[in-house]
N, C-alpha and C positions, 0 to 999 in steps of 0.2 A: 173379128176376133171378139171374143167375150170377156166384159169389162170385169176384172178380178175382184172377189169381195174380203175385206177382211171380218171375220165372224169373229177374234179375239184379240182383246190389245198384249194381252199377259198370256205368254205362254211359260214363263220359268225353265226354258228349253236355255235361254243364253246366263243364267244364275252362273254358272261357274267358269265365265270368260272366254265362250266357246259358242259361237251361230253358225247357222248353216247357209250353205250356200245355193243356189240354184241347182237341181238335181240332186239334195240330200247330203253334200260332203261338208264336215263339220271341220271348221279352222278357226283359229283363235281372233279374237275380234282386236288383237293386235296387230293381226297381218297387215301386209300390206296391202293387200287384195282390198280389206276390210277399208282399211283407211282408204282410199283412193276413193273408195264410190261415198264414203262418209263427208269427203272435202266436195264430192259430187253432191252431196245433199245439199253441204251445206248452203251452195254456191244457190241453189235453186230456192231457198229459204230464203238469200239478200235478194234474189231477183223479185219474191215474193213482197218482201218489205218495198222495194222500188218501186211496185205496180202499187203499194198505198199509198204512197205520195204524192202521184194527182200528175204521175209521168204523164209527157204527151200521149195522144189516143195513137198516134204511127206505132211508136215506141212500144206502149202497152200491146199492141196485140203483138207484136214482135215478140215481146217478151213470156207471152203467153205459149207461142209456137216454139220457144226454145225451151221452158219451163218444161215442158212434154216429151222435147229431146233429150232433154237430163234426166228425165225417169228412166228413160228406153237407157241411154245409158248405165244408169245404175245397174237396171237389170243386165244387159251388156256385164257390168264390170264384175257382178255379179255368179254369171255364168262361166264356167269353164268350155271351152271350145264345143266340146264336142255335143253341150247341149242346146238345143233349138230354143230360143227366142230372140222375141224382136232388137237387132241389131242396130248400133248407129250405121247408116246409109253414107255414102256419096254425097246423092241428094241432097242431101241434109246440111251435109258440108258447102256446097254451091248453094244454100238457100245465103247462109253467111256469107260467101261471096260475095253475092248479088244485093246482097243488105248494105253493107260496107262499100262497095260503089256506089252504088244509091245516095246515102247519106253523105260522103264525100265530095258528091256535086258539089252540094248546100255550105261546105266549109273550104273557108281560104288552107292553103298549104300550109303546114308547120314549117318555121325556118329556126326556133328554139323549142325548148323543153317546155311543156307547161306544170304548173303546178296543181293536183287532185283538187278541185274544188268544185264550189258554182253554188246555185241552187241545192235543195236538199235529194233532187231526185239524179240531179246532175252528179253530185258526188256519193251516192251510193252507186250508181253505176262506176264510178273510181274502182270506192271499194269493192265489185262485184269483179271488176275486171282483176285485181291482186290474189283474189280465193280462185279464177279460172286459170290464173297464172300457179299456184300454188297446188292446185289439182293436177293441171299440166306437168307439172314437175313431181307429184306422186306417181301419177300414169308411166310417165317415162321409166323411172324407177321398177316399175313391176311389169313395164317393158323388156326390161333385163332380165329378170326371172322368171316370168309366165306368159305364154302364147295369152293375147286380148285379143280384140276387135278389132280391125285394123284401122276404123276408122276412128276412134275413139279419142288418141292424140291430135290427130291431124281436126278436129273438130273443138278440142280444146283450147289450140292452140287459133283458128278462126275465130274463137269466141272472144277470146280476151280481148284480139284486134275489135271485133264487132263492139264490144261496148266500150272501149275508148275513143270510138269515134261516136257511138250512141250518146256517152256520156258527154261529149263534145256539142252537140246536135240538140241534148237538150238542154244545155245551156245557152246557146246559140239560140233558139226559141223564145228563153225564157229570160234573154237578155239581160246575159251573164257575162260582162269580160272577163277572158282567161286571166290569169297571171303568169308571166311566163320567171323563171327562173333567174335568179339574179347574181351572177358568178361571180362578181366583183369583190373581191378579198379585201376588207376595211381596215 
């Protein structure tokens, strides 16, 4: 497939609160369509900041191969059905699978809550995991409205799981104890 060039940053095509969508159809960039792949961006933007903070090298290229999945995505959320591009896969989904067992070897069972923290690359993956939570919950949403990818939720919804144990794992490396939650009413 031939890697797409962008030849202008300014098109003054969305001036008046209106972008297009993959195959020319113009919807308001308040949609929901719009928003859903926009919480897609942005998710791919923390995962960007993540990969600068000197995450482990396992982690980093992980990060990298999902970084690319949230494009396809995009495009995905992007597209209405019936037009052809590259789609979130299966595959794609079973790579998270297969990540998150992987990494769960390495960590003891949870038997409480922990608390979003750790290291700096440890708790941006937290927060990477609450925008794939919060994109998941757009998607659903325009699940009810409009024919998606079918894979697209179900890949979302892997994600979040994948970097709470990522986020876990890099702390765990980086010899961080959790905090776990502390419910005791004072």
């Amino acid at each position: 497939m031939a890697k797409m060039r962008i030849t202008k940053v300014y098109t003054k095509t969305g001036d008046q609160g209106l972008t297009s969508l993959v195959g020319g159809a113009r919807v308001s960039k308040a949609s929901l369509r719009v928003d859903s792949y926009g919480d897609v961006d942005e998710l791919n933007a923390v995962l960007g900041i993540i990969r600068s903070q000197g995450v482990d090298g396992e982690i980093n290229s992980l990060l990298i191969i999902i970084q690319n999945d949230l494009f396809i995505m995009g495009a995905d959320l992007a597209s209405p059905p019936d037009i052809e591009v590259p789609r979130v896969s299966k595959e794609s989904v079973e790579n998270l699978e297969a990540a998150i067992d992987k990494f769960l070897e390495e960590l003891q069972p949870l038997k409480e809550f922990i608390l979003p923290s750790g290291n700096t690359a440890g708790s941006y993956l937290h927060f990477a995991r609450t925008v794939s939570r919060r994109a998941e919950r757009k998607v659903a949403k325009l699940m009810e409205e409009e024919e998606i990818g079918e894979n697209v939720l179900i890949y979302l919804n892997r994600l979040s799981d994948l970097l709470f144990v990522m986020a876990r794992v890099e702390n765990q490396r980086g010899n961080f104890k959790e905090t776990f939650v502390d419910f005791k009413k004072e």
